[in-house]
C-alpha positions in Angstrom: -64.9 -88.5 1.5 -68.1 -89.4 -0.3 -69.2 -91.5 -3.3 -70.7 -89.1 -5.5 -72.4 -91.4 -7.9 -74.5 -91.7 -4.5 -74.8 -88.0 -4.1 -75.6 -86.9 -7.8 -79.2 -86.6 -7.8 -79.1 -84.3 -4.9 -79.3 -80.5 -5.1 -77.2 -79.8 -2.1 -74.1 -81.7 -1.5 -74.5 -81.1 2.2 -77.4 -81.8 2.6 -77.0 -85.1 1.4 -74.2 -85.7 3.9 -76.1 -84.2 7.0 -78.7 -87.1 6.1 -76.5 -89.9 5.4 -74.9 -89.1 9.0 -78.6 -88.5 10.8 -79.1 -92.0 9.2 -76.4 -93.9 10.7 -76.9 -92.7 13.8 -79.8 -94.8 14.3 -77.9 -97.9 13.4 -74.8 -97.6 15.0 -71.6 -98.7 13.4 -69.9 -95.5 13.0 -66.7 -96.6 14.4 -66.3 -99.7 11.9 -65.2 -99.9 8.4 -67.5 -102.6 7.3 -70.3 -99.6 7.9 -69.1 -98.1 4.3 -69.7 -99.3 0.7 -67.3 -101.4 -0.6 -65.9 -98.4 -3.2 -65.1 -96.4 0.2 -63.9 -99.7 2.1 -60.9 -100.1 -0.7 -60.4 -96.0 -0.2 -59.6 -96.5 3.4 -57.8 -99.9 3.1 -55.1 -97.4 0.6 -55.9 -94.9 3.3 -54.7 -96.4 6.3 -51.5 -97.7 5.3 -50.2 -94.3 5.6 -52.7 -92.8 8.2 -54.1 -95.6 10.2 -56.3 -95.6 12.8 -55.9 -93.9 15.8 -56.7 -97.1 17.7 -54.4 -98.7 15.7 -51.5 -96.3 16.1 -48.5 -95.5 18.1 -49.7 -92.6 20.8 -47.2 -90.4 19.4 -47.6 -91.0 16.2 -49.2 -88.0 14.3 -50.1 -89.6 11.5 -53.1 -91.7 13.9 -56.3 -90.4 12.4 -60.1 -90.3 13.7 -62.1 -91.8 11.1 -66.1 -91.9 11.2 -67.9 -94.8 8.7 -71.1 -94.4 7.2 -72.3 -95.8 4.2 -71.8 -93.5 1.5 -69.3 -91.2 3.3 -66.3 -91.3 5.7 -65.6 -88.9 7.8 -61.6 -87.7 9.0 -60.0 -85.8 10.8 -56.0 -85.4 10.6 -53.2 -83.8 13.4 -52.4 -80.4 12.4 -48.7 -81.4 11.5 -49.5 -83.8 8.6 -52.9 -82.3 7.6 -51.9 -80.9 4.1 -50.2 -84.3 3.2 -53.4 -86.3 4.5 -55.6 -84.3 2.4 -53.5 -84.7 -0.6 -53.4 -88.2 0.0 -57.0 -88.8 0.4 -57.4 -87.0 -2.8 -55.2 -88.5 -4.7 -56.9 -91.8 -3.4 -60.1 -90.3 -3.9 -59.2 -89.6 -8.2 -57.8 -93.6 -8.0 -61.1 -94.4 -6.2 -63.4 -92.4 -7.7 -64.6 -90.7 -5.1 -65.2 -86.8 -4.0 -63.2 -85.2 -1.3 -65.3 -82.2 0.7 -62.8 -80.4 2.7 -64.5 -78.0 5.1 -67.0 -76.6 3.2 -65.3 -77.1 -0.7 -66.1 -79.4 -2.7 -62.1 -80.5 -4.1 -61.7 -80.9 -8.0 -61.9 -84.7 -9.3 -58.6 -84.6 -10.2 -55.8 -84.3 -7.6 -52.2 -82.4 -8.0 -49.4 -84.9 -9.6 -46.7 -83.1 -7.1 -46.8 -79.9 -5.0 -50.6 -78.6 -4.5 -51.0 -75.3 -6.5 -55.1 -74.7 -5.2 -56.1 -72.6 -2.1 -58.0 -74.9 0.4 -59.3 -72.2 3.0 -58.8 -75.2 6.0 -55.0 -75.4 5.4 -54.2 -71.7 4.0 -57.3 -69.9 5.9 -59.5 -67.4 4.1 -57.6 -64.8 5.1 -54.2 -65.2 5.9 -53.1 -64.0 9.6 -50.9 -61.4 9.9 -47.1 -62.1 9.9 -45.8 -62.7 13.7 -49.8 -63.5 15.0 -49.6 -67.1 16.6 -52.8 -69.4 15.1 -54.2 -71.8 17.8 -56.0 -74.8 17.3 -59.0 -75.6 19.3 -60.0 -79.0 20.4 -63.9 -79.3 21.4 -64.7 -82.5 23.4 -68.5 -82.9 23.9 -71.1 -85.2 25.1 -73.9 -85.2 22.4 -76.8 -87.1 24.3 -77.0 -84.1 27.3 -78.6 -81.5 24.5 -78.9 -84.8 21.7 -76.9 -83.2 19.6 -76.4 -84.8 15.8 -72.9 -85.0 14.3 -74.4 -83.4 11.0 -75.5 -80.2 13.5 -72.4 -80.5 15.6 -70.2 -77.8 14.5 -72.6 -75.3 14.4 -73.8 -75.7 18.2 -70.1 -75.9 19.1 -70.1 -72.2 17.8 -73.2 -71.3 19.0 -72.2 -72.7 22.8 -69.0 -70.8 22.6 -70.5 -67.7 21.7 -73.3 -67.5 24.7 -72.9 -70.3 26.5 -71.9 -70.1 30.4 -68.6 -71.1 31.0 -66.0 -71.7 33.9 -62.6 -72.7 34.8 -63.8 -75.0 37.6 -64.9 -78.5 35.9 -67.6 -78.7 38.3 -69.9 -76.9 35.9 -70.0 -80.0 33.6 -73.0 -81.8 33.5 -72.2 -85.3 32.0 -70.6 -88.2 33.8 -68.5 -88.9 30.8 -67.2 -85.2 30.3 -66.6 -85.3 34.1 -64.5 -89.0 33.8 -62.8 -87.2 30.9 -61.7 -84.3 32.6 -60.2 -86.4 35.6 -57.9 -88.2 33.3 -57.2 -85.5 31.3 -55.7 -83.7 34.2 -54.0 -86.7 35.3 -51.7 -86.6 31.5 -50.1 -83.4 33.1 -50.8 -81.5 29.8 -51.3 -78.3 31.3 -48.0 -76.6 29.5 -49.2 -76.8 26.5 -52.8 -75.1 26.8 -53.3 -71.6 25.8 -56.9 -71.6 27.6 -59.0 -74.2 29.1 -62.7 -73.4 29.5 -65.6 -75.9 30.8 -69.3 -75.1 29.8 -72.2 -77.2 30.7 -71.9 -80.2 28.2 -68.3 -79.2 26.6 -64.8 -78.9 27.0 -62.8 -76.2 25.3 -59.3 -76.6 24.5 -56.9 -73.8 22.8 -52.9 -75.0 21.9 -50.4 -72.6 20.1 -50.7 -74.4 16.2 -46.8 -75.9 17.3 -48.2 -77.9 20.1 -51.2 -79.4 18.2 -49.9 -82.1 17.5 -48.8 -83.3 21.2 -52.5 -82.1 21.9 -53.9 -84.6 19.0 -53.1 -87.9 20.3 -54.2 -87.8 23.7 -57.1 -85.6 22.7 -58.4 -88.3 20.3 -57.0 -91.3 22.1 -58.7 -90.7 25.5 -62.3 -89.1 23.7 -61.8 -92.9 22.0 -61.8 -94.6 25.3 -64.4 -92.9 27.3 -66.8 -92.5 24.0 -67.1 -88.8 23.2 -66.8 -87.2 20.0 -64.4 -84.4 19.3 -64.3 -81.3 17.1 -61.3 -79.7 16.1 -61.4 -76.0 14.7 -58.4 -73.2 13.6 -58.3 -69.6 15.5 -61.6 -69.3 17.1 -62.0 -66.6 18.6 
């Protein structure tokens, strides 16, 4: 979610957003509201009446989001079970607003759908559709950024690029970081091991893959224990 009278002068929408992020990084804040614009403030304030924080809500309540603040942007990321209605709320409060919604990598319309969504958004319908019967999987990526100082605007792509050639094991002994090492322990300790698909540890990652029915059991204890210790999370569809 972004203020695009902020954003206009820029060529590349993305761009803009991978340098507001690099930005607030060296201040801090992230975590707090009072880091956006006022315009984004009143978004979220609409927002979080129907997804609220995940600090702020129930363990097993799916509609707990993870929220990132930065001045002219804020960043979300929504369980699996409620993401369609998330994004059409956001968008609708984005047209009220007057805000832009980027979803993925498109940009949404200004103007949101009145009832039932009638657009393809390649996050919720995929770009190409799996075939009928094929389970999809959700993949939850916890991280520790300062090992290889990774940037939140650069994130995603060395999560690919780590998954692709990067050593892995299923002994957590391979991770590096004290803080991926704490978050394993208590991890384990939440007995969560019926639903993972496949559980991988790489030097400064940890790779999670649930059946798309189970994501949202996964999402609160994912999000609510990478909140305690401090470590960001990623959260991607059918990665290979």
């Amino acid at each position: 979610m972004f203020d695009e009278r902020v954003a206009l002068a820029q060529v590349d929408c993305s761009d803009w957003i991978r340098g507001e992020i690099d930005a607030a990084l060296k201040d801090g804040g992230w975590d707090k509201p009072k880091s956006s614009s006022p315009r984004l403030r009143k978004w979220f304030d609409n927002m979080r009446k129907s997804f609220p924080l995940m600090i702020d809500a129930d363990p097993d309540d799916s509609f707990g989001t993870e929220y990132s603040f930065y001045k002219n942007l804020i960043e979300m990321v929504f369980a699996s079970s409620v993401g369609e209605e998330g994004i059409l709320q956001a968008w609708r409060l984005a047209e009220k607003h007057g805000l832009r919604l980027l979803v993925g990598d498109e940009l949404l319309p200004r103007t949101a759908p009145k009832g039932e969504r009638d657009l393809h958004i390649s996050v919720l319908d995929g770009r190409n559709r799996a075939p009928s019967g094929m389970v999809r999987s959700i993949c939850y990526v916890v991280f520790d950024p300062d090992i290889d100082h990774v940037a939140p605007s650069s994130a995603k792509t060395w999560v690919l690029e780590r998954l692709r050639a990067g050593p892995w094991s299923k002994d957590q002994s391979i991770l590096m970081g004290d803080r991926l090492k704490q978050w394993a322990a208590q991890f384990a300790a939440r007995n969560l091991d019926g639903l993972i698909l496949e559980l991988r540890f790489y030097h400064d990652l940890i790779f999670i893959r649930v059946a798309d029915k189970n994501a949202t059991k996964m999402f609160s204890p994912t999000m609510d224990l990478s909140h305690k210790i401090g470590l960001p999370v990623k959260v991607f569809a059918d990665i290979e």
